[in-house]
N, C-alpha and C positions, 0 to 999 in steps of 0.2 A: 401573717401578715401576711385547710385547703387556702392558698394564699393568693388566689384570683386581682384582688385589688391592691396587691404589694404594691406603691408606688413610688412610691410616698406616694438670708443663712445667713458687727461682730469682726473682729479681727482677734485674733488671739495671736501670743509667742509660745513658742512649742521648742524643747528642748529631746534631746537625741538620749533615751533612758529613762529613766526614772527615777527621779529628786527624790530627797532625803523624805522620811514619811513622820507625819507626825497623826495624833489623836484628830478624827473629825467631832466638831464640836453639836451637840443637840443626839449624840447615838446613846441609847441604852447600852449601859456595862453587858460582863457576862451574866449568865443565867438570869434571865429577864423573869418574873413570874408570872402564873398564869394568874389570871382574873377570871371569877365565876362566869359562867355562859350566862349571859341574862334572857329572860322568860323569853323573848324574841324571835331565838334560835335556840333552837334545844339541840341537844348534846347529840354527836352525829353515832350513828348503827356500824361501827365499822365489820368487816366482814374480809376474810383475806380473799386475793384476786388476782395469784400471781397469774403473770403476762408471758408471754413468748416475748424470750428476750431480755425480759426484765426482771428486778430483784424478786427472790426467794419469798420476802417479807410483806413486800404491796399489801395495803390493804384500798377497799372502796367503798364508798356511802353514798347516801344522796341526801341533799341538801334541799330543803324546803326553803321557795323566797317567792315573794311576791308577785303576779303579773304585772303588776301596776302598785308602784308603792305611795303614790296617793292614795291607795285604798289599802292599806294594810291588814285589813283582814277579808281582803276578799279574795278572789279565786289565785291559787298560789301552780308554780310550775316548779318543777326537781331539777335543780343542778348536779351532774355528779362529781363525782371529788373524790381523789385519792391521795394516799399518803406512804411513804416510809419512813419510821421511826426510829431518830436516835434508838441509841442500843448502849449508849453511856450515860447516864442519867449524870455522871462528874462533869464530862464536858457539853452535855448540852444546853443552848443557851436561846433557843426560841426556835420559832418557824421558820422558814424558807419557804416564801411562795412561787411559784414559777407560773410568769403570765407570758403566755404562748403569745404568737403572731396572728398575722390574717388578716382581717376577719375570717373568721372559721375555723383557726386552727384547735386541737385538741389538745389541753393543758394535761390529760391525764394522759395521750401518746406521748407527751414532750416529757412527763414525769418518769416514765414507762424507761424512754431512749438515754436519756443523762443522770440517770439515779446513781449509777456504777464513778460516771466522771465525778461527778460532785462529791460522792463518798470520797474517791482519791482524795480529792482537793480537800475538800472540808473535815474529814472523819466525821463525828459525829457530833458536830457543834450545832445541828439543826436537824429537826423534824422537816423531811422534805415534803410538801404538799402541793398539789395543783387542782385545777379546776377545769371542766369543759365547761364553757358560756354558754348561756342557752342556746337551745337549740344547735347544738354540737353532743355531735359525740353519743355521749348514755345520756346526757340530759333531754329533754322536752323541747321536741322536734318540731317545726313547721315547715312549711313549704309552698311554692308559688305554680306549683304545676305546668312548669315549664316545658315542653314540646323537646325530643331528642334533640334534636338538631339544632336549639339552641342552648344545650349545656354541653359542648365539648372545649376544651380550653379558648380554640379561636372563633368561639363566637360568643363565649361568657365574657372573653376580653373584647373588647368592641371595636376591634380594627376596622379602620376606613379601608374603603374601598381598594381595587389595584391602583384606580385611575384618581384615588385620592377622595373621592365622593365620599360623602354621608349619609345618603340617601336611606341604604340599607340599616345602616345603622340605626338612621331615625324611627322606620319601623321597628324592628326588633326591639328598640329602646323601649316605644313605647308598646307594643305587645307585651314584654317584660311588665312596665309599671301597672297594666290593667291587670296583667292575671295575680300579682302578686298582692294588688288591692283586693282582689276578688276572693282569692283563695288561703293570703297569709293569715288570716287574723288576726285579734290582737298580740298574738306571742309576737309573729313576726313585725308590727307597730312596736313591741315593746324592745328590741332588738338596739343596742348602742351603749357606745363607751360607758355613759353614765350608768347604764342599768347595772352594765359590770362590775365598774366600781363600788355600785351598791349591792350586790351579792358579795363579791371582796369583803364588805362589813359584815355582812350576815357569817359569812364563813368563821367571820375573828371571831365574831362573837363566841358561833358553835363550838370553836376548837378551845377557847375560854383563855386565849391567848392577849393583854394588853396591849402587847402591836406585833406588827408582822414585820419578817425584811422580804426583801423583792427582789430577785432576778427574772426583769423583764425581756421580751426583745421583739423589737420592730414596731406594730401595730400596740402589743403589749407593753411598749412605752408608755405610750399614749395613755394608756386605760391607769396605767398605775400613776402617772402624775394627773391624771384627773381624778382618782384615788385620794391623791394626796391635798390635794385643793379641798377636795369636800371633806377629807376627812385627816387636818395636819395633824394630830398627835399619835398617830397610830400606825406607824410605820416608824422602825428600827432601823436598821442598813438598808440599802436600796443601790440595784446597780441597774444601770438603764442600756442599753446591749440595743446599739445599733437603732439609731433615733431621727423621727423625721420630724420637721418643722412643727410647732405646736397651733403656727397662726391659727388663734377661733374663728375667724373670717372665712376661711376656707377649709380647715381640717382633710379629709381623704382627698378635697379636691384640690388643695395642695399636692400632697404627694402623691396624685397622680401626674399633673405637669409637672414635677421635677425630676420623674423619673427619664425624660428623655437628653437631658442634660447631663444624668447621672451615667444614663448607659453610655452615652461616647466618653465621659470620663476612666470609664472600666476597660471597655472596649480594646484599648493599646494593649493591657495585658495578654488578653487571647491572641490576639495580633503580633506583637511579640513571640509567644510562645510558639504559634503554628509557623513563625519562620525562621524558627531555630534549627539549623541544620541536623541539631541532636534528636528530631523531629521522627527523621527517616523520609521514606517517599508514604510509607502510608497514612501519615499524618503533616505533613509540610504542607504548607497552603500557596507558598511564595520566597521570593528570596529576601521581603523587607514588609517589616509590619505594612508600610503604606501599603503593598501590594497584595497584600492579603485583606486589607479594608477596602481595595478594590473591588477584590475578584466577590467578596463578601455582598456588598452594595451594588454589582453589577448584576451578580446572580440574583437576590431578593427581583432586580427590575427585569429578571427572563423570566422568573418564575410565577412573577405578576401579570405576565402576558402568555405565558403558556407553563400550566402547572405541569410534573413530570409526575410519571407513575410511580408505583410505590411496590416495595414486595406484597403487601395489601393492594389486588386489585381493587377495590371498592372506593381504595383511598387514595389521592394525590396530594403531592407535598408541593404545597402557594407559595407565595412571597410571605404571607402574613405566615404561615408554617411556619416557615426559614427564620423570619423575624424573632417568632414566639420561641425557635428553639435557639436561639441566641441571647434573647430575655431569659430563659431557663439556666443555660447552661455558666452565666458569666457569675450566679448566685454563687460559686465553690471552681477552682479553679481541677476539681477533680471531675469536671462534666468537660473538660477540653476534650478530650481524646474522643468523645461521643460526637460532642459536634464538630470536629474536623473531620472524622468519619462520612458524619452525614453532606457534609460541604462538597467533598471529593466526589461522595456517589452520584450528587446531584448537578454537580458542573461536570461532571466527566457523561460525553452522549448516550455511551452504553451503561452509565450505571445505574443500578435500581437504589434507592437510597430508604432505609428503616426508618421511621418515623419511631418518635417516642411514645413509650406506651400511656402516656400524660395525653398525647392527642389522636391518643384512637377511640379511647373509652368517652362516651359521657361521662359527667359528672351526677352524682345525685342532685337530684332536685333538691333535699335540706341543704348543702351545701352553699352550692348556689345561691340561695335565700338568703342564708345569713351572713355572707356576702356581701352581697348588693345588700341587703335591710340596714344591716350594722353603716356601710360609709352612706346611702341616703337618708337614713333617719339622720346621722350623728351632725350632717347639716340642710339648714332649712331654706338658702340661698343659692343653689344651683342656677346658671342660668340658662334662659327656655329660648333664649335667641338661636334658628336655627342659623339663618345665614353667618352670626356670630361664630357658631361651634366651626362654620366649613372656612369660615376666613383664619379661624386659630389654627385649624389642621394642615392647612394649606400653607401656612408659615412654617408650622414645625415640620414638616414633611420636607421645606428649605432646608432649614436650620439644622434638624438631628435628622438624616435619612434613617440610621440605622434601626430608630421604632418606628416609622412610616406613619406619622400623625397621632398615631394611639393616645399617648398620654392626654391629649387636646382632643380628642373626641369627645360625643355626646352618649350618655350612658340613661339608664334607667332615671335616677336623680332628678333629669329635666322634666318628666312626666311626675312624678313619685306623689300618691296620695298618702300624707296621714297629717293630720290636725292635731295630734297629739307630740308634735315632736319640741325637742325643748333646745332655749339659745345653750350652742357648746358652752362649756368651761373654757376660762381665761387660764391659762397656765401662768401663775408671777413668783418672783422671788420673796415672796410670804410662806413663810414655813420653816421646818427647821433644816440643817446645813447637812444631812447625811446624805447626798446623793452622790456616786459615781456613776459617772458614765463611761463608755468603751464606746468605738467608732473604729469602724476599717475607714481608710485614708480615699479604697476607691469603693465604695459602697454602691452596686446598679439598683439597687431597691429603696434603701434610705441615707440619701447623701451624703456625704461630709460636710455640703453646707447646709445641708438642712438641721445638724447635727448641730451646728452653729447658731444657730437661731436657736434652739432649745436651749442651750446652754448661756444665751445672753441673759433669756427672761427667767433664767432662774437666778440667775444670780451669785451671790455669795452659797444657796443652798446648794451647788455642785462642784465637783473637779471633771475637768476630762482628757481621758485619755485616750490618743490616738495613735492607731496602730498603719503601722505605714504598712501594709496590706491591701488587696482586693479581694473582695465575695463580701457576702452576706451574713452575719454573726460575727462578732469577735471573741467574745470569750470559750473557749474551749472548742472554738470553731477553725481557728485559721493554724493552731499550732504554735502561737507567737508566745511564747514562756514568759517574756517581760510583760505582757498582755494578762495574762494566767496567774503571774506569780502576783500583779498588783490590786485584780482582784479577785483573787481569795486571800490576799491579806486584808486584805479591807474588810472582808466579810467576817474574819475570822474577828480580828484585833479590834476594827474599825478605823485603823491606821489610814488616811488617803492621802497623796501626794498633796502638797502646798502649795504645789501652783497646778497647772493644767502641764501633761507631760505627753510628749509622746515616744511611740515604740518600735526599734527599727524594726524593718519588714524580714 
């Protein structure tokens, strides 16, 4: 949730730990059986592919699925897919799927990075597997043939203007939507949650697995409860890591406006942190968070009126720079030290300040693509009011300074041709009751209240729990062991808390 359009809420009582655990009701026992592959999907080529960095055992295949599965036997694209396998045939007890972020992100990178953590936690109670989505990764690529200088992070993100305008934006917007009509084809038309979800099925089948369980996160929420809508009997455990609003109405265009709500929620933590005396002078920002959300919002408005050089001549670092490395860094509280860094070089006269290497490179053009394809296909309601888009920007530009209109900006979407796109999935509390969820408390990507709204319309089907933390991931992301320990017991046992619990920070 390459995670370009990370954006993205019910009253609940939350208690300090974690309540007594009992059996979640609708989970398959242990050692779940396999089920024949049916003629659909035939049995995957696996081929070992150890990774730098990653287990000894990896193996990789590629997955045949449909361009278009209204037309099921006609022109088909490779997903690829890798795996590591129990190595206990006693304790193992099905699949683990791991569905990445993004749109974009790479399920076989994400398999690649947390195989070693999972093993800790789990031993070998799961075959661990993941997927890249089309057009990711080793899968079946397309692309919009996007121009340099509109794929480097701050202008794939469609920040308004210094002066707050949209103007630029609306170009670019719609440049994006003509070349990406022109040049994607149908791979990229084919590109959205649903599609995923149904590769997910094709996968089961492959692996010849009756259901799978899910450690999703972020964007890879989304796709596995639209998984589960279309397809309720086939999914086992399921843990949902870090969740944004499900509204059909809106979907990505959702959690894009509520990411700027989210980031001043975060915000106080870095704030906090850079005016902790324990800081030193070359990371201190101020004597009082307030002071430091000052000197923060004062600098973005100098550097909107006069960008400063960079140790890259070629490059200067904007408001919307400063912005974006702010949006980056609040993801893991282990990117502080980077951006107070950059903060000091950039408000002190003689400093030259480093840019991240995030916003010096382009981005690939596939990326990019499946990007923007995946949240414009996934809805079909964007609106095309421009004056609309600059009155929204020009409120949240009031309201949250610290993303400078972003989230309420005008993107690709408003222009976006395809005919083929279909109404999202309703996410409801139909289905069976094995879901946990996990939430950081201050979440700048997928909210804690948009985490809230998920968790309404599901229903009796989930528990959750909240972990009194900021950044992005919760499970084996922040370090929170009450966090950790509740689920991988879940996963293990299928034990889940009885009520919704949360975890101190």
């Amino acid at each position: 949730m390459v995670n370009h359009y990370k954006a993205a809420a019910l009253t609940l009582s939350f208690v300090t730990g974690v309540t007594t655990l009992t059996g979640a009701t609708g989970v398959a026992g242990a050692n779940t059986p396999r089920a024949p592959a049916g003629a659909s999907a035939p049995a995957l080529d696996w081929k070992a592919c150890t990774k730098p960095g990653g287990p000894a055992t990896q193996e990789c295949a590629s997955l045949e699925v449909p361009l278009d599965y209204r037309d099921p036997g006609g022109p088909k694209v490779s997903v690829a897919v890798s795996r590591v396998r129990s190595e206990d045939p006693g304790e193992r007890r099905g699949t683990l799927l791991i569905v990445p972020g993004g749109p974009g992100s790479s399920g076989v990178q994400r398999l690649t990075e947390q195989a070693a953590a999972l093993r800790q936690q789990l031993g070998d109670a799961y075959d661990l597997v993941s997927l890249d989505p089309r057009g990711v990764g080793g899968s079946t690529k397309t692309g919009c043939g996007l121009p340099v200088e509109d794929r480097y992070m701050t202008t794939v993100r469609f920040w308004p203007g210094a002066d707050g305008s949209i103007g630029e934006s609306v170009e670019r917007s719609r440049r994006t939507a003509e070349l990406c009509a022109r040049n994607g084809g149908a791979l990229l038309r084919s590109l959205s949650s649903a599609n995923e979800a149904r590769d997910i099925e094709r996968l089961r089948q492959a692996l010849g697995e009756r259901k799978l369980s899910f450690w999703s996160s972020s964007y890879g929420v989304y796709v596995t409860a639209v998984y589960g809508q279309k397809f309720p009997h086939r999914s086992d455990r399921v843990v949902f890591d870090s969740n944004g609003d499900p509204d059909h109405r809106k979907v990505a265009r959702g959690w894009l406006a509520n990411q700027a709500r989210a980031v001043e929620d975060r915000f106080p933590d870095f704030a906090a942190w850079a005016s902790d005396p324990a800081r030193g002078a070359e990371l201190r920002l101020g004597e009082s968070p307030g002071e430091v959300r000052k000197l923060v919002i004062d600098l973005m408005a100098r550097l909107d009126r006069q960008p400063k050089p960079t140790v890259d001549p070629k490059l200067k670092l904007t408001g919307n720079g400063l912005r974006q490395s702010v949006l980056d860094a609040l993801y893991d509280d282990a990117r502080f030290p980077g951006l107070a860094k950059l903060i000091k070089a950039a408000h002190d006269p003689a400093g030259v300040p480093t840019l991240d290497p995030v916003q010096t490179q382009p981005l690939p053009d596939a990326d990019v693509a499946v990007s923007i394809g995946v949240v414009c296909n996934d809805v079909s309601n964007w609106p095309t009011s421009l004056a609309g888009y600059q009155r929204a920007v020009t409120a949240d530009r009031a309201r949250y300074p610290l993303t400078g209109g972003l989230p309420q900006n005008i993107t690709p979407c408003a222009f976006w041709k395809n005919d083929q796109r279909e109404e999202p999935t309703r996410i409801t509390s139909d289905g069976p009751s094995n879901i946990l969820m996990i939430q950081n408390r201050r979440d700048p990507a997928t909210p804690h209240f948009g985490a809230l709204e998920l968790r309404r319309v599901l229903g009796d089907r989930a528990r959750m729990v909240t972990v009194e933390s900021g950044g992005h991931r919760a499970y084996l992301g922040t370090g929170n062991a009450c966090g950790d320990r509740t689920v991988t017991e879940f996963l293990k046992t299928g034990k889940r808390p009885e009520r919704d619990v949360s975890c101190p920070g």
